[in-house]
Structure formats: C-alpha cells, structure tokens
C-alpha positions as CSV (number, residue, x, y, z in Angstrom):
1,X,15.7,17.7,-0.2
2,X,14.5,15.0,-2.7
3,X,16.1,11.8,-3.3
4,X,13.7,9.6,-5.8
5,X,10.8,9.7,-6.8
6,X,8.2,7.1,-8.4
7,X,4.9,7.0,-9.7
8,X,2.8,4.6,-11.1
9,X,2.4,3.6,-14.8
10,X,-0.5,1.6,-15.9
11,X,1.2,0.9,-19.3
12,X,5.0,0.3,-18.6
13,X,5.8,-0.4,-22.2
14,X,4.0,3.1,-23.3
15,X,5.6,4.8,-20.5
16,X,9.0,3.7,-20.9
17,X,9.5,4.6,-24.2
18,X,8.1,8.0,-23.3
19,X,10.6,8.0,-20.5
20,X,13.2,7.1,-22.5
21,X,12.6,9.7,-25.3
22,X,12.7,12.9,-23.2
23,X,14.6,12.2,-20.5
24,X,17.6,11.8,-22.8
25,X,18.0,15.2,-23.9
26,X,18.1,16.1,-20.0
27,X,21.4,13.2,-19.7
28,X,18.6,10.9,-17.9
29,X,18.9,7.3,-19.2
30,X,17.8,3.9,-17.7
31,X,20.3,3.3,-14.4
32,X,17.8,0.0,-13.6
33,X,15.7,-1.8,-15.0
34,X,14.2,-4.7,-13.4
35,X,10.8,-5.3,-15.6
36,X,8.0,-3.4,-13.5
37,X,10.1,-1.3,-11.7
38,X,13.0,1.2,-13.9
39,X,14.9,3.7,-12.4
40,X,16.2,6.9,-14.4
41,X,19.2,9.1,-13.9
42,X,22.1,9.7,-14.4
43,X,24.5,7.4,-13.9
44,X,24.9,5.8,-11.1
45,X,22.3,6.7,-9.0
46,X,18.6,6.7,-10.4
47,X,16.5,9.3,-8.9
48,X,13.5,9.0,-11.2
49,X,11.2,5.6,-11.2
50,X,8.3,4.2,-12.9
51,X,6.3,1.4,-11.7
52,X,3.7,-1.0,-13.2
53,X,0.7,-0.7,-11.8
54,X,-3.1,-2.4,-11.6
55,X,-5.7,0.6,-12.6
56,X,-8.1,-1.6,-11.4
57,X,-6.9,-1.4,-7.9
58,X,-8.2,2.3,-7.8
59,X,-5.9,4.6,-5.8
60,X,-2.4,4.2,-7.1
61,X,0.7,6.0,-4.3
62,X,3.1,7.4,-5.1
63,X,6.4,7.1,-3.6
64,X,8.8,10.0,-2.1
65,X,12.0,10.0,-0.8
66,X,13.4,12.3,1.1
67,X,17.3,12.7,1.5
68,X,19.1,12.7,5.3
69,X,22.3,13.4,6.2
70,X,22.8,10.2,8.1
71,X,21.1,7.3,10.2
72,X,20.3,9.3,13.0
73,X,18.6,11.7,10.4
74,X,16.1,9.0,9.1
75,X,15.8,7.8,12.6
76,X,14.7,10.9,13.6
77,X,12.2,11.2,10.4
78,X,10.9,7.6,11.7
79,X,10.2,8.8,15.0
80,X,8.7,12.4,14.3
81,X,6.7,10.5,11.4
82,X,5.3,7.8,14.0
83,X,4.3,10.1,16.8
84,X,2.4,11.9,14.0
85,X,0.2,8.9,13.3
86,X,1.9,7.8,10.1
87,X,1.3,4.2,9.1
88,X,4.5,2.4,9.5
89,X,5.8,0.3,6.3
90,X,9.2,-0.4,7.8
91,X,11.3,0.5,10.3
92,X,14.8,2.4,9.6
93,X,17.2,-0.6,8.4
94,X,20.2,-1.1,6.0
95,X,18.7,-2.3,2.6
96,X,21.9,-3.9,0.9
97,X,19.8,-5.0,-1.7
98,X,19.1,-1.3,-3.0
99,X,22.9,-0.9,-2.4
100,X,25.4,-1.4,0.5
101,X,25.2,2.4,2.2
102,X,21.6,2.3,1.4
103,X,19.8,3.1,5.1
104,X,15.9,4.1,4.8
105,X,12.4,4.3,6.6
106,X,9.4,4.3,5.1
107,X,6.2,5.4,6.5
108,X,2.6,6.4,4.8
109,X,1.5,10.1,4.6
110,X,-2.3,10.8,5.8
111,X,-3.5,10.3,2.1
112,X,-1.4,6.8,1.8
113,X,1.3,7.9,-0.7
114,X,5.0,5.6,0.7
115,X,7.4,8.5,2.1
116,X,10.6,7.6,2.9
117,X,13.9,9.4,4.5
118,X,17.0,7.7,3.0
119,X,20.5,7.9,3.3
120,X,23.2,6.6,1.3
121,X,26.3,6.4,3.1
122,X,25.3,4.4,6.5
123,X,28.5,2.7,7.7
C-alpha cells in the first residue's frame, strides 16, 4: 500500500548520519541525494526520505505516498480525495523529473500532511 515516505529533519547533517548508520544493516543506503532532500532504499528506487526543514515555521507535514496500480488508479484517488474536501497541491500529471513512468497526485489530508497516489509505470 505504501510507496515513500518523508518526514522532516530540522538538522539534515545530524539526521543523515543517523540515517545512514542504521539503515545499512536493513540493505537501505542513499538512492538520492540532492542536499535538503535524500532518498533511502534500496537500490533503485528510494522509498524512505528526509527533508530539511525550518522549526521555526511551526507545523512541519509529512509526506505519504500511496502506491496505484495505474493512472486511472491515482485519477481515481484525485477525484475521491477532491470531493472529500482535500486541498489540492497538484493535479495527476507525469513527473519526468522524478523519473520517466513516474505519474502522481498530490492532495492535503484534513490535518495538512502532502498525500499522494503514485504510480510508476504510466505509459
């Protein structure tokens, strides 16, 4: 049912280096790393990131993906999510940019954590 998750990390550095000591033992090493954002898995496909964060900005979301079987699954998630009264982030759309099959929506819950449905092989 899960596809990533990520929570926020007021000290990256600190948190990091935690990550990267006990992940290991589980086969969980650093699939990206792009500063204030690094993913963990194993490779390929990271399933696990930590993000830098502001503690002075008070609440601090966290991020959930959920995984769909296709397009029409995330679609579907978008729509059942909207007429819910979630807060739209943005609408289902190929992110290339993530990777080429990389389709996702992403809405917020009622306490403002980002939820997204995701799937990775949208042709």
């Amino acid at each position: 049912m899960l596809d990533h998750l990520s929570i926020q990390c007021v000290d990256m550095a600190a948190s990091a280096a935690f990550y990267d000591a006990v992940l290991a033992p589980l086969g969980g090493v650093r699939v990206m790393d792009f500063g204030a954002v690094i993913g963990y898995g194993v490779p390929p496909k990271p399933d696990f990131w930590i993000n830098a964060c502001d503690p002075s900005e008070g609440f601090r979301e966290s991020h959930i993906a959920f995984a769909a079987t296709d397009a029409d699954a995330v679609r579907s998630f978008f729509d059942a999510a909207v007429a819910a009264g979630a807060e739209v982030l943005h609408e289902p759309r190929r992110w290339p940019e993530y990777h080429p099959g990389y389709y996702g929506a992403f809405v917020r819950d009622p306490d403002g954590n980002n939820i997204e449905a995701v799937c990775h092989t949208a042709s």
